[in-house]
N, C-alpha and C positions, 0 to 999 in steps of 0.2 A: 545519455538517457539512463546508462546503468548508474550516475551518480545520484538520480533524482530519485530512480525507482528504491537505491538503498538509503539514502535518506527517509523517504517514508516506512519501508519497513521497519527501518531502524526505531523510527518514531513507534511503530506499533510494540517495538516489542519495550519499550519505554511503559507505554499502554499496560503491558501486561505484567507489571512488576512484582505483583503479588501471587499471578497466574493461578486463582482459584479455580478461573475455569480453562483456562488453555491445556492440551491435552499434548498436540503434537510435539511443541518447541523442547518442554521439558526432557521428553521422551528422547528428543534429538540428541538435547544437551549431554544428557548422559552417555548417552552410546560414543558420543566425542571424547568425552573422557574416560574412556574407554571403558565403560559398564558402568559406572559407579564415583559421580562427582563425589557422594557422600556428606563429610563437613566442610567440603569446599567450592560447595554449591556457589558461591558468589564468586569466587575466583574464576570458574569456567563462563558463569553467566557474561564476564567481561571477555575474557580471552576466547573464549568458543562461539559467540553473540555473529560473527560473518560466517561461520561453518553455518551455522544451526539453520540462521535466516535464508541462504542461499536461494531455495526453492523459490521461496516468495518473489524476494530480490528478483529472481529470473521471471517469475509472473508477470510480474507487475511492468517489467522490459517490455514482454512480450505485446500487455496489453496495450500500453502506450505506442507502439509499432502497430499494433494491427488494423484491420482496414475500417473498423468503428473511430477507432483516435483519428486516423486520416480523413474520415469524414469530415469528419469533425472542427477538424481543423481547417477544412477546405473552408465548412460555412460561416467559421470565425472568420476567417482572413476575409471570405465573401461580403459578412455583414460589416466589418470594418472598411473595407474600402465602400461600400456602399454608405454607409451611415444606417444600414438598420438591422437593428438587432433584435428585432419584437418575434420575427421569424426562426432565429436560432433555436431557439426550445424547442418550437414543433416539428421545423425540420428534421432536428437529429434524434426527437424521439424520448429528449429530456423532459419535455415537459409531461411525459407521460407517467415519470416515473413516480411513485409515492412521493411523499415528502418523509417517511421511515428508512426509506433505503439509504437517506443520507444523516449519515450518524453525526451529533449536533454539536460534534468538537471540529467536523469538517468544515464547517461557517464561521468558525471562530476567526473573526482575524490577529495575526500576530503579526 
């Protein structure tokens, strides 16, 4: 679980290359290198990048373990042995969600 949850974050901070607007990572990155990347901001951004993300990385464990992903998983596995999956959505409350919540590089298939 810990290797899927640091794949994604890793992806995000991929995401955030330019970090216009990201506030905390930078913030991190710097106190890793102990005050003051400076001009070697890109050198920490690769070596300090599993310190920094940590927090997340442990989020993201979390939520995947928690008792919404278990649900969740139960009604998958349910409609898969069943053959129907038209119920999945409303069951677990997905289909309630906006269709904004889910940001449009997460449909992306790769």
């Amino acid at each position: 679980m810990f290797t899927l949850a640091h794949a994604v974050v890793a992806r995000w901070w991929e995401h955030a290359f330019r970090w216009e607007r990201e506030t905390v990572w930078p913030r991190r990155l710097h106190q890793v290198a102990g005050g003051a990347a400076g001009t070697e901001l890109e050198r920490w951004r690769i070596v300090g990048r599993d310190a920094v993300v940590f927090p997340e990385v442990a989020a993201v464990v979390d939520a995947l373990l928690g008792p919404a992903m278990v649900r969740l998983a139960g009604l998958l596995g349910e409609a898969s042995r069943t053959g129907g999956s038209q119920s999945v959505g409303a069951a677990s409350g997905l289909s309630r969600l906006p269709s904004a919540t889910v940001h449009p590089e997460a449909s992306t298939p790769y």
